[in-house]
C-alpha positions as CSV (number, residue, x, y, z in Angstrom):
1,X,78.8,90.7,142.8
2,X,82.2,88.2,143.1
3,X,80.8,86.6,146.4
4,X,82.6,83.4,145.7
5,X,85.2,83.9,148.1
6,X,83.2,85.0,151.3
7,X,83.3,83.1,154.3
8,X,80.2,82.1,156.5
9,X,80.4,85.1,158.5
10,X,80.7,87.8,155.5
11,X,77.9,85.8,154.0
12,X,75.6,86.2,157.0
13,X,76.5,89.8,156.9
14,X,75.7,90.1,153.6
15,X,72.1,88.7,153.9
16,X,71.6,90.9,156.9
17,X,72.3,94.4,154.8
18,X,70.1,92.8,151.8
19,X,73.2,92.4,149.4
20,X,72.4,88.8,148.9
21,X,69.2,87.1,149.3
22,X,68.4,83.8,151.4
23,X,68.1,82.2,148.4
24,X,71.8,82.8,147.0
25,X,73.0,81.7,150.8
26,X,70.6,78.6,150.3
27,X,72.9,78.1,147.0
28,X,76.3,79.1,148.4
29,X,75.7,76.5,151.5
30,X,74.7,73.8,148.7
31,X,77.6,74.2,146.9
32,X,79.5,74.3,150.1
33,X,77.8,70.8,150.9
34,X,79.2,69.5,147.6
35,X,82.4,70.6,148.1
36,X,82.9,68.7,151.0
37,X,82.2,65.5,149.4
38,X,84.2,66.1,146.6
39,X,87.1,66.5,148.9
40,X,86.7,63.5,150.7
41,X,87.1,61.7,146.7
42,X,90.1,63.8,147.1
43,X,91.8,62.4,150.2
44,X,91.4,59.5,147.6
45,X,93.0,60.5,144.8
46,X,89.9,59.9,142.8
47,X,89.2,62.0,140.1
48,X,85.5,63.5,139.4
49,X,84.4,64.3,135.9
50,X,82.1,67.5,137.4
51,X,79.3,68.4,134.5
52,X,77.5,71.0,136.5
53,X,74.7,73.6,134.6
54,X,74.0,71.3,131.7
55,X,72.0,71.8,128.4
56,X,73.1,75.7,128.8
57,X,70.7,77.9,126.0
58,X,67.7,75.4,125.3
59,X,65.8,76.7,128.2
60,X,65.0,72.9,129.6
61,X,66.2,74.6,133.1
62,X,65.8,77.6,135.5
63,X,69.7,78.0,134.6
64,X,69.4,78.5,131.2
65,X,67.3,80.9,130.8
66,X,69.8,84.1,130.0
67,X,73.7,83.8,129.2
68,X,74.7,86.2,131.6
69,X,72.8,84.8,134.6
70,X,74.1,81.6,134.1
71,X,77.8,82.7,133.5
72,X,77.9,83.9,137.0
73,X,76.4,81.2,138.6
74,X,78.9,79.3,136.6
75,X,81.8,81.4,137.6
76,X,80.2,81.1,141.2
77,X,81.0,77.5,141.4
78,X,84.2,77.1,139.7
79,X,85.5,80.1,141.6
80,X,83.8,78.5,145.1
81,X,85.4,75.1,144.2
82,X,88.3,75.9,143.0
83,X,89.9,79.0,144.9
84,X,87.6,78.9,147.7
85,X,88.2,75.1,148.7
86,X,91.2,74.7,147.1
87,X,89.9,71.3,145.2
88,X,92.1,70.0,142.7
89,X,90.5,66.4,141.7
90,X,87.5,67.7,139.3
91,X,87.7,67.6,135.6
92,X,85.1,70.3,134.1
93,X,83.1,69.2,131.6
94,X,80.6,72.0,129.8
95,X,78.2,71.0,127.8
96,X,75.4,73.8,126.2
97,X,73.6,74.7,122.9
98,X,75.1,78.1,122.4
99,X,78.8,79.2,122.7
100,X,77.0,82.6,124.8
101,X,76.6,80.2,127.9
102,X,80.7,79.1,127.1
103,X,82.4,79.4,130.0
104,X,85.7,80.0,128.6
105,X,88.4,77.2,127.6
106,X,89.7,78.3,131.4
107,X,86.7,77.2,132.9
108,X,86.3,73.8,130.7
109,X,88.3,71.1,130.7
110,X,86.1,68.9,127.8
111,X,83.3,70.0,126.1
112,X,80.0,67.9,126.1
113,X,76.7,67.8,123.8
114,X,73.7,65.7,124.0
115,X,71.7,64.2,121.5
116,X,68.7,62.7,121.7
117,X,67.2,61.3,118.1
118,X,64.8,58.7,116.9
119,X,67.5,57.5,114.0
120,X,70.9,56.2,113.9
121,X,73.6,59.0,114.6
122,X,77.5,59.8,114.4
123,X,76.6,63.3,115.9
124,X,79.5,65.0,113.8
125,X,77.5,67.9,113.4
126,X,76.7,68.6,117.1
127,X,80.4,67.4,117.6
128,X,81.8,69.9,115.3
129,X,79.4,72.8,117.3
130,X,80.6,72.0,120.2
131,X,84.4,72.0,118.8
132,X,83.6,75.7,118.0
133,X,82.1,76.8,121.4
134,X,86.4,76.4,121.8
135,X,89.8,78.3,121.2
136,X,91.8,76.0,122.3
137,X,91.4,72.2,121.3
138,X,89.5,70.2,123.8
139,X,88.3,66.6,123.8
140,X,84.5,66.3,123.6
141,X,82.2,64.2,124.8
142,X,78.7,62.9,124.3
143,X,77.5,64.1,127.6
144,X,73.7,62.5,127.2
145,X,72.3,60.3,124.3
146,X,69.0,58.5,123.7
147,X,70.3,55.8,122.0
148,X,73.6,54.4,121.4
149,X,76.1,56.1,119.2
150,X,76.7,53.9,115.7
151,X,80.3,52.6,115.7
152,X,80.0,52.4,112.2
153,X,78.7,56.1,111.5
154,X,80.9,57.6,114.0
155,X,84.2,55.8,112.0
156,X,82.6,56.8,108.6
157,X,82.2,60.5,110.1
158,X,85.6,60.2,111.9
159,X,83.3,61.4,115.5
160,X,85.1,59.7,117.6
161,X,83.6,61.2,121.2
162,X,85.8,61.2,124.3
163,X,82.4,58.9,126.0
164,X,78.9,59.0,125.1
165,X,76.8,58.4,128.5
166,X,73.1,56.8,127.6
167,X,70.9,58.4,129.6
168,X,68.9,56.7,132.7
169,X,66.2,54.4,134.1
170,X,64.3,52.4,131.3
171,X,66.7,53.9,128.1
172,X,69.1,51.0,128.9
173,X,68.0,49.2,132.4
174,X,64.5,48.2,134.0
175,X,63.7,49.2,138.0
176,X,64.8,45.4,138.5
177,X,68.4,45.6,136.8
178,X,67.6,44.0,133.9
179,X,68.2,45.5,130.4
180,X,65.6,47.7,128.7
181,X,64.9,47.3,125.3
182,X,62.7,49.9,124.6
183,X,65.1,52.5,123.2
184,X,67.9,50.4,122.3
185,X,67.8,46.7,120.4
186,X,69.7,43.8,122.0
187,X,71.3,43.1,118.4
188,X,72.1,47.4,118.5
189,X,73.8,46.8,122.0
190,X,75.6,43.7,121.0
191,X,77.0,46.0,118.2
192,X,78.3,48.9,120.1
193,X,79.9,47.0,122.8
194,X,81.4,44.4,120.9
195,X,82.8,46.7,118.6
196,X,86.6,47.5,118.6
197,X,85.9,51.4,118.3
198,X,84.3,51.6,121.8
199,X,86.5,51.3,124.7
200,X,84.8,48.9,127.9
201,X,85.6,49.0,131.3
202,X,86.8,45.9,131.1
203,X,89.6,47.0,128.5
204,X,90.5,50.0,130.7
205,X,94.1,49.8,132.2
């Protein structure tokens, strides 16, 4: 059912003639809970870059487990976020391993794909699935990686990603602050930062 648009009240009704469960409440009232911080970002004019449902189709989560499921709990959010509480600061980014979890170009405002490899990587290949998860063209991103893109490979296989976001804890930086060197080399690092491809903070407007 389209429940995205019911109030408390209709949602308490709804639990009491068993047409939702506690458990979808439980979810609604979370997203609910998000919502509201999102809107205080709002009142800021800050933008959010919203990745919610990721890895869609490899079966890592409870979420991914069956396309159609997870379309309406996708729908559930955007619809809840968007019409519901009106929000108008969130950029959508999808990212997935099968264009039967896309949500629609609609519903996505940049497509994401995560890597994780033991060797050096451009990701064209996962760049170019995620391209065709689309109609329309969208910017894509490297929503995840266990190591840090090569500027060189990514030039040589014209993959330039929107971002590519390294992914936590001791893959870049110890409990302490300092950096990790575990996954990534301090020469590698050097590299990638340093190199005129990538965009830093720092060189941000």
């Amino acid at each position: 059912s389209d429940i995205s648009d019911l109030n408390p009240a209709s949602l308490e009704a709804y639990v009491q003639t068993g047409r939702i469960s506690l458990e979808c409440l439980a979810l609604i009232n979370d997203i609910d809970t998000i919502a509201q911080k999102l809107k205080l970002l709002e009142a800021e004019d800050v933008p959010v870059l919203f990745r919610p449902l990721p890895e869609a189709g490899n079966g890592w989560y409870w979420w991914g487990a069956d396309s159609t499921s997870y379309l309406w709990l996708y729908d559930l959010i955007f619809e809840r976020f968007t019409e519901y509480h009106r929000l108008s600061n969130i950029i959508w980014v999808w990212d997935g391993e099968s264009s039967e979890f896309y949500p629609g170009d609609d519903k996505a405002d940049i497509v994401g794909m995560d890597l994780y490899t033991n060797y050096d990587i451009s990701g064209n290949d996962r760049m170019l699935d995620a391209i065709g998860y689309t109609i329309k063209c969208k910017a894509t991103a490297m929503t995840e990686c266990g190591s840090i893109p090569d500027p060189d490979l990514i030039a040589r296989d014209n993959a330039y990603w929107l971002w590519f976001a390294l992914w936590k804890g001791d893959y870049i930086i110890n409990s302490n602050g300092t950096i990790h060197y575990s996954h990534v080399s301090a020469s590698r690092l050097d590299h990638a930062y340093n190199n005129e491809i990538f965009i830093t903070r720092d060189e941000l407007p």
